[in-house]
C-alpha positions in Angstrom: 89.0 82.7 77.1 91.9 82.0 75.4 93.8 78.9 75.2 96.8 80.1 77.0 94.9 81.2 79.7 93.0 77.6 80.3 96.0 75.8 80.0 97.3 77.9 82.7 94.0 77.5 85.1 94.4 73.7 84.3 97.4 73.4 85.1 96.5 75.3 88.8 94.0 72.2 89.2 91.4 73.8 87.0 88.0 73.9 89.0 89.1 72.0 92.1 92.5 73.7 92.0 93.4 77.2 93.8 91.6 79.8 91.7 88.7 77.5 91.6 85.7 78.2 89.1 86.0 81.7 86.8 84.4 84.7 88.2 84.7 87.0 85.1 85.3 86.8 81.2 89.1 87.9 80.0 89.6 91.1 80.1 91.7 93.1 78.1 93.8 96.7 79.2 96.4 98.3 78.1 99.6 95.5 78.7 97.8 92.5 78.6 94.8 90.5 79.9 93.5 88.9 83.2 90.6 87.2 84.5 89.5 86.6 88.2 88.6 83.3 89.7 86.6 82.2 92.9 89.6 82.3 94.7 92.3 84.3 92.6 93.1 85.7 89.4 95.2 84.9 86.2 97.4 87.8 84.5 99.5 88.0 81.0 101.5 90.9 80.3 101.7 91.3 76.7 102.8 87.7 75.5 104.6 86.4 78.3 104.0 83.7 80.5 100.4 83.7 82.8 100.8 83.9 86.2 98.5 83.0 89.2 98.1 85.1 91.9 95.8 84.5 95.1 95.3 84.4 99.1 97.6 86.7 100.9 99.5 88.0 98.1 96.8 89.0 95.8 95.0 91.2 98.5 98.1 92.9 99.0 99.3 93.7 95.6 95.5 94.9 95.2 95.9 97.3 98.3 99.6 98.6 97.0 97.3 99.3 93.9 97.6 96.2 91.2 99.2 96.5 88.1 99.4 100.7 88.6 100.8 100.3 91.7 104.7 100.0 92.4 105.0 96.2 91.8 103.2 96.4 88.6 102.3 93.0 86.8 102.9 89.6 88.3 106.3 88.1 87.5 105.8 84.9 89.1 103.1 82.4 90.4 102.5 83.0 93.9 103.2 79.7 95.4 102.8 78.4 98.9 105.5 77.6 101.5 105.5 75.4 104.6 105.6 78.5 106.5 
């Protein structure tokens, strides 16, 4: 794992955060890298920024097909709201 991506699960709360503990190694396709988690999954498109995605969001953009889908690579963190 590189050290982009465990500065980026640390600073999601590292094992006691959202993603919790890693599920898989890095893994590397054809516009960047991921790696899934307990309880979500990190993504990097080429060299930008990781993003976490998890709970509702992830199973959807999974179901709408991932990163070959329409919405294609995470822009943002998915982040929680009071509602």
């Amino acid at each position: 794992v590189g050290p982009i991506m465990i500065a980026a699960w640390n600073a999601a709360g590292g094992a006691a955060g959202v993603l919790g503990y890693p599920r898989t190694a890095l893994v590397t396709d054809v516009r960047g890298v991921h790696q899934a988690f307990l309880s979500g999954e990190l993504w990097q498109l080429g060299t930008g920024a990781v993003r976490r995605v998890h709970g509702p969001v992830l199973t959807a953009w999974k179901k709408a097909g991932g990163i070959t889908g329409a919405y294609g690579y995470p822009l943002t963190d998915t982040v929680s709201t009071p509602s």
